[in-house]
C-alpha positions as CSV (number, residue, x, y, z in Angstrom):
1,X,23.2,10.7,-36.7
2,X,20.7,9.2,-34.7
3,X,20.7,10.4,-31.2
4,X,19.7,6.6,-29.9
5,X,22.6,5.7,-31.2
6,X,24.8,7.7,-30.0
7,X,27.8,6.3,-27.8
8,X,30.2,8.4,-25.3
9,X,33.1,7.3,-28.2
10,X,31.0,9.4,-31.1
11,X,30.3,12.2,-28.8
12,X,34.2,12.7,-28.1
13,X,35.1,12.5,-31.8
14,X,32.4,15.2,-32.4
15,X,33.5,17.4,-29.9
16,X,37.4,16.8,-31.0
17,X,38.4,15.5,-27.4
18,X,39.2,12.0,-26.3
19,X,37.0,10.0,-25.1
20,X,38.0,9.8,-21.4
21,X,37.9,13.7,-21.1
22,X,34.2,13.1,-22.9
23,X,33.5,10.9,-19.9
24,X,34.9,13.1,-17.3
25,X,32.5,16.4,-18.8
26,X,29.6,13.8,-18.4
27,X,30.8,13.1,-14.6
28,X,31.4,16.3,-13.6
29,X,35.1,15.8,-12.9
30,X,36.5,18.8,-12.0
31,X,39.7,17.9,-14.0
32,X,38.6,19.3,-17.6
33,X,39.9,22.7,-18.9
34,X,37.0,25.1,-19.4
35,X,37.5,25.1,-23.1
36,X,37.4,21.2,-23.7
37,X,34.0,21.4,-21.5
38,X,32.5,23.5,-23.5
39,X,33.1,21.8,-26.8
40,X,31.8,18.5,-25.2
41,X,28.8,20.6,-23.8
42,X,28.0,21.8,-26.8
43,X,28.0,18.6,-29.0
44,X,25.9,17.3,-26.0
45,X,23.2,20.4,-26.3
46,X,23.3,20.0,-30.1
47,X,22.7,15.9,-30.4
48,X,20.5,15.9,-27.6
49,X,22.9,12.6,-25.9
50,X,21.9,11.2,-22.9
51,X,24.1,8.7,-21.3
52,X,22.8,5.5,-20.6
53,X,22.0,5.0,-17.0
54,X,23.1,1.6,-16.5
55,X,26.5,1.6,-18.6
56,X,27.5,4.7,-16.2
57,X,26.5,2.6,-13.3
58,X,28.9,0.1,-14.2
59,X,31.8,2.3,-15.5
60,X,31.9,4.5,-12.3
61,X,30.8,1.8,-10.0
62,X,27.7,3.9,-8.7
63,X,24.3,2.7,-8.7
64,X,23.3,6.2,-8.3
65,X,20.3,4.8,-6.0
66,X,20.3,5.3,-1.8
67,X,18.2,3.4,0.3
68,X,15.9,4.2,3.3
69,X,15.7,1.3,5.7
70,X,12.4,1.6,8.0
71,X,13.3,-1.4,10.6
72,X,10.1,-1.3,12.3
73,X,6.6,-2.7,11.5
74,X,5.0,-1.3,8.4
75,X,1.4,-0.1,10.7
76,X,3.8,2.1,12.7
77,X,5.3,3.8,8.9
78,X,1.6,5.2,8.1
79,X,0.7,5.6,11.8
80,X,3.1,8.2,12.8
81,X,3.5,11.4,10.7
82,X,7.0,11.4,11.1
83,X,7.7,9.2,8.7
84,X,6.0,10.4,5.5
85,X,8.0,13.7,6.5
86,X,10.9,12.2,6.9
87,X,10.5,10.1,3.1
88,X,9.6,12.8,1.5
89,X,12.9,14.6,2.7
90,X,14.7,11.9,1.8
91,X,13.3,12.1,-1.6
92,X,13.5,15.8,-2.1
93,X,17.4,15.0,-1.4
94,X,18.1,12.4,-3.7
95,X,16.1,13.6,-6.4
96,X,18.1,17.5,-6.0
97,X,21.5,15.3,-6.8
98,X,20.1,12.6,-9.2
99,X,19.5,9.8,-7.0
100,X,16.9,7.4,-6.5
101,X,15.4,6.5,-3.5
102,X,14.8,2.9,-2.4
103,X,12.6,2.3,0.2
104,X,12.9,-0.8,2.5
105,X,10.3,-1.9,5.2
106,X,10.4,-4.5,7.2
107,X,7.4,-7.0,8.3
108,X,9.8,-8.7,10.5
109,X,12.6,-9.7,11.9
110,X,13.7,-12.8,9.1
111,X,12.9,-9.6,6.3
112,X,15.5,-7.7,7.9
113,X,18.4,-10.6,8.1
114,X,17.3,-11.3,4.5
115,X,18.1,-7.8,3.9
116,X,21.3,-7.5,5.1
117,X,22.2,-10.9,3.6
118,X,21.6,-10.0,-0.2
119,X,24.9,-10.7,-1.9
120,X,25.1,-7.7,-4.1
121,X,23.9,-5.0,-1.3
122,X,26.8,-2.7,-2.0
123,X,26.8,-3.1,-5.7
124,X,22.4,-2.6,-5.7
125,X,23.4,1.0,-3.1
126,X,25.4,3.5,-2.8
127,X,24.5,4.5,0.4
128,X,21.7,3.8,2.8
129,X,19.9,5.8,5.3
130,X,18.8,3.6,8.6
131,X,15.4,5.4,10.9
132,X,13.9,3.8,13.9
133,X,16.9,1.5,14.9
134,X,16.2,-0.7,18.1
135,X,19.4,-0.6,20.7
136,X,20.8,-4.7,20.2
137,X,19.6,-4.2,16.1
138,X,21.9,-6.4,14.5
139,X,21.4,-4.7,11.5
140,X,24.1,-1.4,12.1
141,X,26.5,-3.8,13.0
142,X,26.2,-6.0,10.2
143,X,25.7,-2.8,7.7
144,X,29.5,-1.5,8.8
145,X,31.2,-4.9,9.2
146,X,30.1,-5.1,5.4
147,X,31.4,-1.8,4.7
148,X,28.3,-0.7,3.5
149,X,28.2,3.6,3.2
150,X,25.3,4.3,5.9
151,X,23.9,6.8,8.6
152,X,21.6,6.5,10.7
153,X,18.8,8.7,11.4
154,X,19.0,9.0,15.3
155,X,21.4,8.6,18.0
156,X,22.7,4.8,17.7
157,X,24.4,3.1,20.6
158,X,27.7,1.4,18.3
159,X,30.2,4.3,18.1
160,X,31.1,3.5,14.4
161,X,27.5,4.6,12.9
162,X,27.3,8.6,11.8
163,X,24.5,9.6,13.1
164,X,22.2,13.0,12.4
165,X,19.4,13.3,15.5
166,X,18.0,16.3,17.2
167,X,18.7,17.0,20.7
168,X,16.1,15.2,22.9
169,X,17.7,15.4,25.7
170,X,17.5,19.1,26.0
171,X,14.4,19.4,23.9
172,X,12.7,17.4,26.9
173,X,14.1,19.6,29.6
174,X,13.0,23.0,27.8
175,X,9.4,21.5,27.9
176,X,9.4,20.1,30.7
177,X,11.0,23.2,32.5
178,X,8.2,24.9,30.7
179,X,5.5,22.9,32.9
180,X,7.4,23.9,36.1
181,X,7.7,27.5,35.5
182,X,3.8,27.8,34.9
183,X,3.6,26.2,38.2
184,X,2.3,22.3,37.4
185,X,3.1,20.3,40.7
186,X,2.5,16.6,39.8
187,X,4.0,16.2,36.0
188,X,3.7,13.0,34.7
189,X,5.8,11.4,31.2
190,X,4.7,9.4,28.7
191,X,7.9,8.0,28.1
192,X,8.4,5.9,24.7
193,X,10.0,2.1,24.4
194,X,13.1,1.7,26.6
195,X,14.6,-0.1,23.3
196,X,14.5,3.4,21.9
197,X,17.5,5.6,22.0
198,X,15.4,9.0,21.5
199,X,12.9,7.4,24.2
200,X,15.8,6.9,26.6
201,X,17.0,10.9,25.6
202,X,13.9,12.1,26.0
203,X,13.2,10.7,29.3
204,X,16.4,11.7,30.9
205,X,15.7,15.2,29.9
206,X,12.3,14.9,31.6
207,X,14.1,13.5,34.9
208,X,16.8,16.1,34.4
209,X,14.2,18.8,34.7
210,X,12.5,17.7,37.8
211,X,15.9,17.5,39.4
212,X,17.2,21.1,38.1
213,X,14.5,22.5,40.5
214,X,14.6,19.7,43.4
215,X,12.2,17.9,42.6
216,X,12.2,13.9,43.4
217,X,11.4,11.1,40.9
218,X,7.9,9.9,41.0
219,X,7.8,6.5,39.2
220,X,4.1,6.4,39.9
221,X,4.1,9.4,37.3
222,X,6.5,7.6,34.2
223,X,4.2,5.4,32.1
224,X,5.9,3.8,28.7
225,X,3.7,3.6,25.4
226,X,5.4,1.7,22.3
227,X,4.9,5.5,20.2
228,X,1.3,4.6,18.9
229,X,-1.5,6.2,19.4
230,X,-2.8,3.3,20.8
231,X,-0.3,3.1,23.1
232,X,-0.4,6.7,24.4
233,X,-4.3,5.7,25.2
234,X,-3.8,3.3,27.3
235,X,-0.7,4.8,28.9
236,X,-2.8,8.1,30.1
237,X,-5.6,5.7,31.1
238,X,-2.8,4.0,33.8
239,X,-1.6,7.6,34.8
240,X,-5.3,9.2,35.4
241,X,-5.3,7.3,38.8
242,X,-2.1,9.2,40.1
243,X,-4.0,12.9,39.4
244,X,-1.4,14.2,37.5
245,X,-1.7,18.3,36.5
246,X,0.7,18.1,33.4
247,X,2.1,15.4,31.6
248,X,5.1,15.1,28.8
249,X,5.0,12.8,26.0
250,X,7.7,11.7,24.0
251,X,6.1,11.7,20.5
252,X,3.2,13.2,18.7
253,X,1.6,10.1,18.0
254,X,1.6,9.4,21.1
255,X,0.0,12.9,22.5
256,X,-2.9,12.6,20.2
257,X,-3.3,9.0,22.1
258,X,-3.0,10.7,25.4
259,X,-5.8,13.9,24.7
260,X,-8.5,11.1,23.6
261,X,-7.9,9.4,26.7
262,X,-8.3,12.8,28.4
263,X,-11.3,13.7,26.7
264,X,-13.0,10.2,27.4
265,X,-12.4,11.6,31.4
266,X,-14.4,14.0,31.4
267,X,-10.7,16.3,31.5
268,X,-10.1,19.3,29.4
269,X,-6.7,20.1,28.1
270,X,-4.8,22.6,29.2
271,X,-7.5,23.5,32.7
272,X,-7.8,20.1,34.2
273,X,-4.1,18.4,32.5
274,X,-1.3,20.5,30.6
């Protein structure tokens, strides 16, 4: 028999099971006796059947597809490292349980409404992973409102989201307390966008540092970028006037920003600025 032909209903009769037990070995449902498994396993092996993708979609009601939503300009996805790191963990994820990955970036803010708004979102996903999330986003709101499966990669202000983030809180104290105990007097933070939720984190940890060992809150010394390199330029440029000794930033991109601005001084990294 042709293997193209092949339907779930001939691979049960070959196999000497019923056809929903068929389906169940081709789902994985842990409801089959090893025996029956085997036999359908078998036929399967020996006819070379593969299920068709989109019929399986529609009888289980999965898509089988998750999507990555990237609500920030599209310059700052292939500006920042993180992101590229973060796709291709996304991908190595998916692809490890038979997903797809859909990626969704946004030019703007009507692209992201129009998102949201699609009329067969839950039925196109099965699932979708949210980065870079702006505190007021409607877009979290509006994602659990339509009971759409998502988390959210960060810390997100609207207690219903699951969230997986890092600790930046406590990551920035642990550097920063590493500035103090090497003996830096005037440290200075590039803090990132106060829309930010790991900006905000990261800035109270820096704060929290400086009052662990007494020391008061220079505002002179907090600058904000926007997590560009661009931005960390110009941010060191407006803190090289205050004669700072050591300075935290609160992302990569940012830091590389921050060591051109640096270099254009005349300053060396770590002598003259930590």
């Amino acid at each position: 028999m042709p293997t193209e032909k092949l339907t779930i209903r001939q691979i049960a009769k070959l196999a000497g099971v019923s056809r929903s037990t068929a389906s169940r070995v081709l789902n994985d449902h842990p409801n089959v006796s090893p025996e029956l498994r085997q036999q359908v396993q078998t036929v399967i092996a020996e006819t070379g059947y593969q299920p068709d993708p989109i019929a399986r979609s529609l009888s289980n009601r999965r898509a089988n597809i998750i999507g990555l939503v990237v609500p920030l300009a599209v310059h700052s996805l292939f500006d920042d490292p993180f992101f590229p790191r973060l796709i291709q963990g996304v991908s190595q994820g998916c692809n490890a349980h038979d997903y797809t990955l859909s990626l969704f970036l946004f030019h703007s803010p009507e692209d992201e409404k129009e998102f949201y708004y699609r009329n067969s979102l839950k039925q196109l996903l099965d699932g979708v992973i949210v980065t870079a999330t702006r505190t007021g986003d409607a877009l979290i709101p509006r994602l659990l409102e339509g009971q759409v499966p998502l988390v959210v990669q960060g810390r997100h202000e609207d207690p219903r989201a699951s969230y997986v983030d890092t600790d930046n809180a406590d990551g920035a104290t642990a550097a920063v307390s590493h500035l103090l105990r090497l003996g830096h007097q005037r440290i200075a933070t590039i803090a990132g966008p106060p829309d930010s939720t790991a900006a905000q984190d990261r800035e109270q940890g820096y704060l929290d540092a400086l009052q662990a060992r007494g020391r008061p809150r220079d505002d002179a010394l907090i600058v904000r970028g926007d997590f560009s390199q661009a931005g960390g330029y110009e941010a060191m440029q407006r803190l090289l006037p205050h004669q700072p000794d050591a300075v935290f930033v609160a992302s990569d991109t940012m830091a590389m920003g921050a060591l051109q601005a640096l270099r254009g001084a005349g300053l060396t990294v770590p002598d003259d600025v930590a």
